[in-house]
C-alpha positions in Angstrom: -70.7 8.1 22.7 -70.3 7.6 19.0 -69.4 10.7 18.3 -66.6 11.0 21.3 -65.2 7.5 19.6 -64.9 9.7 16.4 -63.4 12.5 17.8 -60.9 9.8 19.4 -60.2 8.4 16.4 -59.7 11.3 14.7 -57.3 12.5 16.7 -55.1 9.7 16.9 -55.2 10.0 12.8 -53.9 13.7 13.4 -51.4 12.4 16.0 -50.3 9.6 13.3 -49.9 11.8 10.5 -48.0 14.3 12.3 -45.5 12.2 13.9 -44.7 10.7 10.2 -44.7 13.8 8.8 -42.5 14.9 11.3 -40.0 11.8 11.0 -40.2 12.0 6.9 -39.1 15.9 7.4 -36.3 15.0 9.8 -35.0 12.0 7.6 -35.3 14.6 4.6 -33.4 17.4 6.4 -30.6 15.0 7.5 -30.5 12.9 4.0 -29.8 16.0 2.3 -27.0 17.1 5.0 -25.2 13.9 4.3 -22.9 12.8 1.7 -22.0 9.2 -0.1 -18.8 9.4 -2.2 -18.6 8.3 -5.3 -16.1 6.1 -4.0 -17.9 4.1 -1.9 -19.4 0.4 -3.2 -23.6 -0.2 -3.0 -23.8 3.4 -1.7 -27.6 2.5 -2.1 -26.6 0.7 1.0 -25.2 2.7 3.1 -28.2 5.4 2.3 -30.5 2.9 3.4 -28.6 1.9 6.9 -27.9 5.7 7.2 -31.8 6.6 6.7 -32.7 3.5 9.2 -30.6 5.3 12.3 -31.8 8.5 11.8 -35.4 7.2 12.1 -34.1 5.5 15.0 -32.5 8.8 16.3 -35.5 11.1 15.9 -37.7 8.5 17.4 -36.0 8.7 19.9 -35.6 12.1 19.9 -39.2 12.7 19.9 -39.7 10.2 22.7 -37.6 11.9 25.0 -39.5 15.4 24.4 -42.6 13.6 25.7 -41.5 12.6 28.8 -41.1 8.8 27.7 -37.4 7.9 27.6 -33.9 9.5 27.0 -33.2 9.6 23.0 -29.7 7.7 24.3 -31.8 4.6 26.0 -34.0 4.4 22.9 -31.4 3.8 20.6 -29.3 1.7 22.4 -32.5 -0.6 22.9 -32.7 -0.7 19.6 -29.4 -1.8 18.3 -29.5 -4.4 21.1 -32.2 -5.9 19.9 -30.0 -9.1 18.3 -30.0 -12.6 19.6 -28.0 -14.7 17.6 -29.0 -17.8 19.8 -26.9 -21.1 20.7 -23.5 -21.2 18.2 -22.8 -24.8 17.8 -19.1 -24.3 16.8 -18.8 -21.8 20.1 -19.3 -22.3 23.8 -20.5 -18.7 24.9 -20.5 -17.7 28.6 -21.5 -14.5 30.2 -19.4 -13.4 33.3 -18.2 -10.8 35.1 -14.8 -10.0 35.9 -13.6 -7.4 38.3 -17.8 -6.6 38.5 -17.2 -5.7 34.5 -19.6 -7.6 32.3 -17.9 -10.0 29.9 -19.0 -12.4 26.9 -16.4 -15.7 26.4 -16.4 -17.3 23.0 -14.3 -20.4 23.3 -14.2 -22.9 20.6 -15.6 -26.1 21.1 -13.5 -27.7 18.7 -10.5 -29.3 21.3 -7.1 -28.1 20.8 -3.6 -30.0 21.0 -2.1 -26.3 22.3 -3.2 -23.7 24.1 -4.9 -21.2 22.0 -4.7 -17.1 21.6 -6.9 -15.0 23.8 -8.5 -11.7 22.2 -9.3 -9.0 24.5 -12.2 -7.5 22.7 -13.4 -3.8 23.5 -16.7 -2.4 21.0 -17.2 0.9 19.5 -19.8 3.2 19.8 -18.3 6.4 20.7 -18.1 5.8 24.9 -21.9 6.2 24.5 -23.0 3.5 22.5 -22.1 -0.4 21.9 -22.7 -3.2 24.1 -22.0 -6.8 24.1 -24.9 -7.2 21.9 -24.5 -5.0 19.5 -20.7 -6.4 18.6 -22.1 -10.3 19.2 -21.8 -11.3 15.7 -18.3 -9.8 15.1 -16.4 -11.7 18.5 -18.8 -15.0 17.3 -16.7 -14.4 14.1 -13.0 -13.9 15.3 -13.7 -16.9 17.8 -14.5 -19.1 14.7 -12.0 -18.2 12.2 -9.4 -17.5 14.0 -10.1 -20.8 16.7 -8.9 -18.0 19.6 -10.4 -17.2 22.7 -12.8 -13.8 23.1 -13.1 -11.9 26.0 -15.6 -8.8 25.2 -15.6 -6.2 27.5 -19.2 -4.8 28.0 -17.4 -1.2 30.0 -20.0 0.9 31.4 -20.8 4.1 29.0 -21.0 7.6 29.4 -22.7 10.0 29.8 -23.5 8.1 33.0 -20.4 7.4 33.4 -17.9 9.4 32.6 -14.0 9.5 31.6 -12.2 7.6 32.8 -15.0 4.8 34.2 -15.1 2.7 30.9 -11.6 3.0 30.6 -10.7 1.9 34.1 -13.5 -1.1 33.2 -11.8 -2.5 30.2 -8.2 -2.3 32.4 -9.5 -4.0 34.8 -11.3 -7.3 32.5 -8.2 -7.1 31.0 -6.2 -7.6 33.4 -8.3 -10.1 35.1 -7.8 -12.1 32.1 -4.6 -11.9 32.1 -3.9 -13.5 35.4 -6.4 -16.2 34.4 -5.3 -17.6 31.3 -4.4 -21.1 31.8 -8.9 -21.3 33.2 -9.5 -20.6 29.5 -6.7 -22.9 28.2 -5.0 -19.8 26.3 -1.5 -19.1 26.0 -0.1 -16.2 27.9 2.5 -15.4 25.4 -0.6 -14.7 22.8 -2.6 -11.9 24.6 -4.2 -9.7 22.1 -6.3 -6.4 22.7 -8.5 -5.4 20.0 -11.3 -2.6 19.6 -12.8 -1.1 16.7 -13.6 2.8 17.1 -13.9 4.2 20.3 -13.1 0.6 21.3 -9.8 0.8 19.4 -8.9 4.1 20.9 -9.4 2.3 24.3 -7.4 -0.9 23.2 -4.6 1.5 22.0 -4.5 3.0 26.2 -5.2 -0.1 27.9 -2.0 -1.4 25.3 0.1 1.8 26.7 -1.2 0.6 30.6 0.1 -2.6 30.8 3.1 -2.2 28.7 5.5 -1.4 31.7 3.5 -3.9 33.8 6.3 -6.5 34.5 3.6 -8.7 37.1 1.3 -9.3 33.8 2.1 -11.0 30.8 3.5 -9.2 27.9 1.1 -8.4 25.0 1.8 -10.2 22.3 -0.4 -7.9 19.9 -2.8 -4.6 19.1 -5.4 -4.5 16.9 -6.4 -1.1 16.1 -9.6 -1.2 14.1 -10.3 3.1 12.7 -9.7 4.0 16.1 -10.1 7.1 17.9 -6.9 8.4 19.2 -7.1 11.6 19.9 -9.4 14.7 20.9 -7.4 17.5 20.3 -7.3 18.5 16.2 -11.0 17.6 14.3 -9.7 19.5 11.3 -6.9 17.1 9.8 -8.0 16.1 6.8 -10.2 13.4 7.0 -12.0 15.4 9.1 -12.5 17.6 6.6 -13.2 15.6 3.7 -15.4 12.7 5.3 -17.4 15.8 7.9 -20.6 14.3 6.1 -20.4 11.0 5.4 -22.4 8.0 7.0 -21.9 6.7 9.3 -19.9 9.0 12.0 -20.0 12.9 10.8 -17.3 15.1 12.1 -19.9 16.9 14.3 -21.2 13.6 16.0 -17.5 12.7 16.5 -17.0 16.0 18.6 -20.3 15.1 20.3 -19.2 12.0 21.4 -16.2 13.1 23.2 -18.0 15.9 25.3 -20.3 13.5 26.1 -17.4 11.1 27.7 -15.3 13.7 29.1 -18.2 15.8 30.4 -21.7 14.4 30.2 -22.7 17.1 27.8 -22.1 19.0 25.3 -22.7 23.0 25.2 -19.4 23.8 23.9 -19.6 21.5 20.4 -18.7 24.8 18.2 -15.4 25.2 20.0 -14.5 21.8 20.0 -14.9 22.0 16.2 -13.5 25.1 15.4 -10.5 23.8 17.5 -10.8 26.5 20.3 -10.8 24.0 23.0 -7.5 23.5 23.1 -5.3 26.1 24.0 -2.6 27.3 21.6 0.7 26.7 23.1 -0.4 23.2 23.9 -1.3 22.5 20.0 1.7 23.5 19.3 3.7 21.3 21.5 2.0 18.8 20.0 1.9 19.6 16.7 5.1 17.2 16.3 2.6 14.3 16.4 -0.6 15.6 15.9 -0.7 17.5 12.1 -1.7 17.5 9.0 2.2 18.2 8.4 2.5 14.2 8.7 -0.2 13.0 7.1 0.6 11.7 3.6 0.3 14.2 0.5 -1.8 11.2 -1.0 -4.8 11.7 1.8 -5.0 15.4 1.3 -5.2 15.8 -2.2 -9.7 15.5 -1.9 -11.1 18.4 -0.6 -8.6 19.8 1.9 -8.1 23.1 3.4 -5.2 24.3 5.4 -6.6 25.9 8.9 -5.0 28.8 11.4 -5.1 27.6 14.8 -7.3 29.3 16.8 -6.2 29.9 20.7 -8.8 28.5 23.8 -11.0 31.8 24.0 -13.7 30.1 26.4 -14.4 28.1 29.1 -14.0 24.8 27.5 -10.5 23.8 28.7 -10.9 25.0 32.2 -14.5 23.0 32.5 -13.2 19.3 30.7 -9.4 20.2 30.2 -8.8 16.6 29.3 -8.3 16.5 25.8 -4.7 16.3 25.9 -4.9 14.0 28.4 -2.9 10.2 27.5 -5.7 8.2 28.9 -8.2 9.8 26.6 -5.9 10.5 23.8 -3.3 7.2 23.7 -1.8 9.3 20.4 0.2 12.2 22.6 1.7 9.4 24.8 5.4 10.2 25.6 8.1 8.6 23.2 8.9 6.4 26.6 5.5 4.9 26.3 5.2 4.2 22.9 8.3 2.3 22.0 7.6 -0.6 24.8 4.3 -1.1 22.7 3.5 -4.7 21.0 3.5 -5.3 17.6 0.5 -3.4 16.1 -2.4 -4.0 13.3 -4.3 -0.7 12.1 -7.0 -0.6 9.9 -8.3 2.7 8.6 -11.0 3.6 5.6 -11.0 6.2 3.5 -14.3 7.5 3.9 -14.1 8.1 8.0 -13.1 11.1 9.8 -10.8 9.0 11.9 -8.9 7.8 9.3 -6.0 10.1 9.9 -5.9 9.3 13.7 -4.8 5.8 12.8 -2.5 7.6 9.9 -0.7 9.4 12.7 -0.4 6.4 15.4 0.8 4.8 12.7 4.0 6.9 12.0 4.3 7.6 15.5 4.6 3.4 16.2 7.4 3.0 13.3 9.3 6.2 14.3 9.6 4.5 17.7 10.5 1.1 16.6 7.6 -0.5 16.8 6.6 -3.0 13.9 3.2 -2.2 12.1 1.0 -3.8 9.9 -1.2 -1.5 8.2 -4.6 -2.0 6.1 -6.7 0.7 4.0 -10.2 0.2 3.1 -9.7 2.5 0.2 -14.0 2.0 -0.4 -14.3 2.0 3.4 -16.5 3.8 5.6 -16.3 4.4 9.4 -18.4 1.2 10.9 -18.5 -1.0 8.2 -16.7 -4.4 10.2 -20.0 -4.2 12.1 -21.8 -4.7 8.2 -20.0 -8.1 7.7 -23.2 -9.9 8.1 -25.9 -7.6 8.1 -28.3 -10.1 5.2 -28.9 -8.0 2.5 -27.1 -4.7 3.8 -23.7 -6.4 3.9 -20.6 -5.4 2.7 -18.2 -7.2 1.1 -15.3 -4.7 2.6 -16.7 -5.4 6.0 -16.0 -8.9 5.9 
C-alpha cells in the first residue's frame, strides 16, 4: 500500500514537472517570437500581460489535447472571469433583444433631457469578447459621458459563423433604435461604437442602417483600431507591427478564417495574400493600398510586396473576403458618403492601424466629417488596459 501511494505520488511530481516545463518552454518559444518597440511606454507591461495569455493559451492548448475542453472555451472562461459587482452611479440590466444578449448601463443620476444612447459592440476577433470581458469599459463611457450603453453580447464564431454575429448586432441595434424613448435617450443621438473586431462590425452595421429611412438617423461612429478589411495583411502596419503584443499579424489572419470558415488550413495563403485573386486586388487597389497610406507610417520597417494571384482553393472554399459585410472598407462610394459623422482611433504599434488609415481617407474623400486620434505609444488592445490595477496604461485611459 505504501509503496503504490509512493509510486502515486511520484508520478503526479513527473506529471507536475512536465506540464511546467512544458508551459515555461512554450512561454520561452513565444516570448522570443514577439517584439516590444522601443516606442512603446512600461513595455515591462505589456511583456507581462503578453506572457499571462500565452500561459493562458497553452493551457488551454494542452487541455484540449487531453480530451478536457476546446483551447477556445478555456480561454474565453478565463477572461470572463470579472465581476465588477453592483455600480452605485449605474443601473445595470441584462436583457435580450431580438434573442441577442444585451448589458444596459443607464445612469442613475436623473436627467432634465433625454440622454445619448451608445450602441456598444466588443472586440475579440469574432472569436473572443463577451459582455464580461468589455464590463469595465461600457461601466466607463456610461459614467463619464452620463449616456446610455447598449452592449451587444453577438454570438462568436467558429460556432457561429459569418455573417451570424453580424446579423446579431443589426438586429440589437435596431431593436434599440425603435425603443429609445423606454431608455429615456434621444433618437437624434444614436451612436455605434466597437473597438477591434467590434469596430469593424460597428463600421457595417453604420453602412446597414444608413439608407434605412423607417430608423432613426445615426447621429455618430466610433471606430476604435478597427478591422475593416480582409483582403491585403501586408500594408504596412502589417508588416512593421507582425510581432507585437497583443494581436500578431498571423493571429489577425487566424481570426478571420475562423469567422468566415470555422477553420483555418489555408493561413499561409491568406498571409502571403494568395487568397484573393488578382484582378479583384486590383479593382480594389483604389481603396485598399499601401499607395494611400501616408509616407509618415511607412518609413519603419516597410517592404514593397508583388501581388501574388489566388493559386489555391481558398477563394472558391470562403470567397468572402471582399465581401462589404465582412470588409465595410470596399463599400461602394454610394454607401459611404450617406455615413454619420465618424471618430477613428488607431495605434501605432497594431497591425490594424492602417485599416483605420484607409477608412479614414476613404470617409473625407466622400464627404464625410472625421475626427481622427493616434496613439503614437499605442498598441492594439490597450482601451481594454484602462483599469487593469497595476497593469494599466495611461494611453488606455
Amino acid at each position: 500500500m505504501a509503496a503504490g501511494y509512493v509510486l502515486l505520488v511520484l508520478f503526479l511530481a513527473v506529471f507536475v514537472a512536465a506540464f511546467i516545463l512544458l508551459v515555461m518552454g512554450a512561454i520561452n518559444f513565444h516570448v522570443s517570437n514577439s517584439e516590444i518597440p522601443p516606442g512603446v511606454n512600461e513595455p515591462i507591461k505589456l511583456r507581462i500581460i503578453h506572457i499571462i495569455s500565452i500561459m493562458t493559451a497553452v493551457v488551454g492548448r494542452i487541455l484540449e489535447t487531453i480530451g478536457i475542453c476546446s483551447q477556445i472555451s478555456f480561454i474565453r472562461y478565463m477572461n470572463d472571469r470579472k465581476t465588477l459587482g453592483v455600480d452605485p452611479a449605474l443601473f445595470i440590466q441584462d436583457l435580450c433583444f431580438e434573442n441577442v444578449p444585451v448589458r444596459i448601463y443607464q445612469p442613475r443620476v436623473a436627467s432634465a433631457s433625454q440622454r445619448r444612447g451608445v450602441v456598444y459592440f466588443h472586440g475579440g476577433g469574432w472569436v473572443f469578447g463577451s459582455l464580461e470581458t468589455h464590463d469595465a469599459l461600457c461601466r466607463s463611457i456610461a459614467r463619464e459621458s452620463q449616456s446610455v450603453v447598449v452592449a451587444v453580447g453577438y454570438r462568436l464564431a467558429p460556432e457561429h459563423r459569418y455573417p451570424t454575429p453580424y446579423e446579431d448586432c443589426l438586429h440589437a441595434a435596431i431593436h434599440f433604435m425603435k425603443n429609445t424613448e423606454h431608455y429615456g435617450v434621444d433618437p437624434a443621438c444614436l451612436i455605434v461604437c466597437g473597438d477591434s473586431a467590434g469596430g469593424g462590425l460597428a463600421a457595417i452595421v453604420s453602412q446597414t442602417l444608413a439608407s434605412r429611412s423607417d430608423l432613426p438617423r445615426l447621429r455618430a461612429q466610433i471606430l476604435i483600431y478597427p478591422g475593416l478589411q480582409a483582403l491585403d495583411f501586408n500594408l504596412p502596419s502589417y508588416q512593421q507591427n507582425h510581432r507585437v503584443p497583443l494581436l500578431f499579424r498571423e493571429h489577425a489572419a487566424f481570426y478571420v478564417l475562423q469567422y468566415i470558415d470555422g477553420d483555418a488550413p489555408n493561413i499561409e495563403q491568406v498571409l502571403e495574400g494568395s487568397h484573393v485573386p488578382i484582378d479583384k486586388k486590383l479593382n480594389y487597389a483604389k481603396w485598399v493600398s499601401p499607395d494611400h497610406i501616408p509616407e509618415k507610417f511607412k518609413v519603419r520597417a516597410y517592404k514593397p510586396y508583388v501581388l501574388l494571384d489566388c493559386t489555391t482553393e481558398v477563394y472558391e472554399k470562403a470567397g468572402r473576403f471582399c465581401e462589404p459585410m465582412l470588409s465595410p472598407l470596399l463599400a461602394q462610394d454610394a454607401v459611404i458618403q450617406q455615413l454619420p459623422e465618424t471618430f477613428i482611433l488607431t495605434c501605432e504599434y497594431d497591425v490594424l492601424r492602417d485599416d483605420g488609415l484607409l477608412y479614414k481617407k476613404r470617409l473625407e474623400d466622400n464627404g464625410v466629417r472625421v475626427t481622427w486620434y493616434h496613439l503614437e505609444d499605442g498598441f492594439h488592445g490597450i482601451i481594454n488596459l484602462f483599469n487593469n490595477g497595476w497593469l494599466s496604461f495611461p494611453s488606455g485611459k
